[in-house]
N, C-alpha and C positions, 0 to 999 in steps of 0.2 A: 504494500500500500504506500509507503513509503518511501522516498531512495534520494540518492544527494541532489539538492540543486533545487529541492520542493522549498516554496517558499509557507511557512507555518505558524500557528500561532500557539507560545511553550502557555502553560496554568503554572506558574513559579508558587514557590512557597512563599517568600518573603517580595517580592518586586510585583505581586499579579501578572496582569496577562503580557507577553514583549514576544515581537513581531521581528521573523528571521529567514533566515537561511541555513537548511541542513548541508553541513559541510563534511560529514562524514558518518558511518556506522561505529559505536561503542561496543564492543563485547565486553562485556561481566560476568558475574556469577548467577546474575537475574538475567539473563538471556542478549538480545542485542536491543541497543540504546541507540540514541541520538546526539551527537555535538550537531549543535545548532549556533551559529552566530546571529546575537539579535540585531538589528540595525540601528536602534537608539540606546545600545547599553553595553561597557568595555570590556564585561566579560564571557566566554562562551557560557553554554548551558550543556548539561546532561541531562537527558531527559527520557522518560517513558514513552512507549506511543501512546500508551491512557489518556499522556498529558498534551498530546499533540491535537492542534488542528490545521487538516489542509486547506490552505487558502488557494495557490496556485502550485497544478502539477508542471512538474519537470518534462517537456515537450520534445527536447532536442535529444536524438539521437544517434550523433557523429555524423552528420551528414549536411552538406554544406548549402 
């Protein structure tokens, strides 16, 4: 449902809701996660997909 380059909306614990870009997959021990860069805030996010919503999917696929 997910994959790099979707633009998303994280449910943070302490900052609410911050609006981003998934910039890679997380693997842990709770299965695989999200780094997501939000675009108004200096740190990345980890995240659940629970906590995820899609705004816009990732369209481009290598082709010019």
């Amino acid at each position: 449902m997910f994959s790099v380059g979707n633009i998303v909306v994280v449910n943070t614990k302490h900052y609410g809701s911050k609006t981003g870009v998934i910039i890679e997959p997380w693997y842990s021990e709770l299965g695989v996660e999200w780094l997501v860069k939000p675009f108004f805030h200096k740190r990345n996010i980890i995240c659940s997909s629970v906590d995820l919503k899609l705004i816009q999917n990732n369209t481009t696929n290598g082709e010019a």
